[in-house]
C-alpha distance (Angstrom), angle and dihedral (degrees) to the residues before:
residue distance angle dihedral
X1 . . .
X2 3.52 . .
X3 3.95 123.2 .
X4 3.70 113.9 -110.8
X5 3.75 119.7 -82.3
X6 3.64 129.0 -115.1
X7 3.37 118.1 -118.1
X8 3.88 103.9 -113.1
X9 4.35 89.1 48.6
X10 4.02 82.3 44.3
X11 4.06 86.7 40.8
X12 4.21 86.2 50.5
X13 3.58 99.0 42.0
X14 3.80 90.3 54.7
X15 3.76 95.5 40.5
X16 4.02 83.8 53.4
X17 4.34 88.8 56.3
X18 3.96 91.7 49.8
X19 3.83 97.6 48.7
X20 4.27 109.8 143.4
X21 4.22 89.8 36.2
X22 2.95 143.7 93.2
X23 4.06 121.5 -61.5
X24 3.97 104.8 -83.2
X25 3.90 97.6 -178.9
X26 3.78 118.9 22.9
X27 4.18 105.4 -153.0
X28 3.46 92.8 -172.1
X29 3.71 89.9 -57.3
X30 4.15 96.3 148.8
X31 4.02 113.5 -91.8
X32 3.87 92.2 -114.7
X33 3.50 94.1 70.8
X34 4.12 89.5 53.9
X35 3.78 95.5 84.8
X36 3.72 127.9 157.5
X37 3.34 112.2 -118.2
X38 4.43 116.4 -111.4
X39 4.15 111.3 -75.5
X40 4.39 84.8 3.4
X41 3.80 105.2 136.8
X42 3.82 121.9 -132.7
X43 3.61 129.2 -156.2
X44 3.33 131.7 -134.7
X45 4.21 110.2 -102.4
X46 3.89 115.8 -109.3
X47 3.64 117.6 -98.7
X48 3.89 99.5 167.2
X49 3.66 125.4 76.0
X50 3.98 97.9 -101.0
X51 3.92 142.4 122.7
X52 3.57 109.4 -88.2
X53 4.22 134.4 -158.3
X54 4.14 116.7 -155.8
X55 3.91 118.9 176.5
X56 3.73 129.4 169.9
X57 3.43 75.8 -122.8
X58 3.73 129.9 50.6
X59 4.24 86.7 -135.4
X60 3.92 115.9 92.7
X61 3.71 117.3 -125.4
X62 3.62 104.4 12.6
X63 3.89 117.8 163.6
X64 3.76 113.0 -121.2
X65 3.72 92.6 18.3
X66 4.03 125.5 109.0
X67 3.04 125.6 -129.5
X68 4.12 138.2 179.1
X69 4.03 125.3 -150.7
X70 3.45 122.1 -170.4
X71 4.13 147.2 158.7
X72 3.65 116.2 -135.0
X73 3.61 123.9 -154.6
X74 3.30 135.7 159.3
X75 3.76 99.4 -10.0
X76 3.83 94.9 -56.6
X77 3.64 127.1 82.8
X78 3.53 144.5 -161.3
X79 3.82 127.4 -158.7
X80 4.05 150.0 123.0
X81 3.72 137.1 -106.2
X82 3.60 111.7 -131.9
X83 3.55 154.5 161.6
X84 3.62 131.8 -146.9
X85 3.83 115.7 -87.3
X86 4.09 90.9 5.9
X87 3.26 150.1 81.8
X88 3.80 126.6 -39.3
X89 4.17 120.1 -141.9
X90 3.69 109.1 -161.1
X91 3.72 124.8 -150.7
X92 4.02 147.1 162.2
X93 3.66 124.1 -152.5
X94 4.23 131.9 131.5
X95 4.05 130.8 -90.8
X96 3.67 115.8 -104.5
X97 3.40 105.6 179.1
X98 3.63 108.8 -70.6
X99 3.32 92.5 -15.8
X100 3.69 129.4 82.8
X101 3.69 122.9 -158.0
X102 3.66 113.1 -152.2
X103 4.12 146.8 163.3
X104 3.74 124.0 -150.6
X105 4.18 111.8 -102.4
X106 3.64 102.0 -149.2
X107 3.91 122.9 156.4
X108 3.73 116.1 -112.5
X109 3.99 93.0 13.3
X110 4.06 112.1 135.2
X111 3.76 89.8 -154.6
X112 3.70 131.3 35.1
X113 3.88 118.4 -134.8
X114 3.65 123.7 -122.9
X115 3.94 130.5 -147.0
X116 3.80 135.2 147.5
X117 3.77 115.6 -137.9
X118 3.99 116.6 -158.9
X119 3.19 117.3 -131.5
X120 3.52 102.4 -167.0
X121 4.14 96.6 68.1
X122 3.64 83.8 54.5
X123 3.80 132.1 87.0
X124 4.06 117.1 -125.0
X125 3.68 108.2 -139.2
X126 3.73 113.4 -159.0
X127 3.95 108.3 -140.3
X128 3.58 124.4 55.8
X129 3.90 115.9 -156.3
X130 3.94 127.6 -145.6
X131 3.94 87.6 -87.4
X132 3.91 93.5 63.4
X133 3.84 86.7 34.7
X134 4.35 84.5 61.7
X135 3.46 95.5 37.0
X136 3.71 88.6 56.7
X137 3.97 93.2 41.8
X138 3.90 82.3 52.9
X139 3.78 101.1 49.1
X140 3.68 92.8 41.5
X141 4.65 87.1 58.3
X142 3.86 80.1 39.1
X143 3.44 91.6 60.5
X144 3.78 128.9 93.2
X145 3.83 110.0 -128.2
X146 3.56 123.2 -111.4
């Protein structure tokens, strides 16, 4: 088994499978670039404290598609980037309005990894199954405590 990725080679690998769409992950690649694609549908960004699903599609569990899971609460958040059948990169950060601002939380790493994901070229998917309930469950122990 492989040991967990950070989240900038997860972030990469990703960007790599979603090549020809829409932005995914802005790293401080200017906001006018991020546009949805014609007839795409975006959802509104989470305010409330909540779990929330966001694919590059708005169909769960799609092979080759990202996707990022995370519980909001109290303004900061704490979540993975994923794809289906892969690897999970955990990470903790804080909502800024459809942005979130994140670093990587991987054990043993000397320094965390920062990204911001936009929300707002992403699709919000309503559900969440029992894999995005674990992955949660897992980032959340991962985690330091604040």
């Amino acid at each position: 088994m492989h040991p967990p990725a950070t989240v900038n080679w997860k972030l990469l690998k990703i960007a790599s499978l979603v090549v020809g769409t829409s932005a995914f992950l802005s790293l401080e690649i200017p906001q006018t670039r991020l546009q949805a694609q014609p007839n795409q549908s975006i959802s509104a960004v989470p305010k409330a404290d909540g779990l929330y699903l966001y694919g590059e599609t708005p169909q769960p569990n799609q092979l080759t598609k990202a996707y990022v899971v995370f519980q909001r609460q109290k303004g900061k958040v704490v979540g993975a980037i994923y794809s289906p059948n892969s690897e999970f990169s955990c990470f903790t950060g804080s909502q800024t309005n459809n942005t979130l601002d994140v670093k990587s939380v991987e054990t043993g790493e000397l320094h965390k990894r920062a990204a911001k994901i936009n929300l707002s070229s992403l699709h919000q998917i309503k559900a969440l199954s029992a894999t995005e309930q674990r992955i949660i469950s897992a980032c959340k122990q991962a985690a330091p405590e604040s």
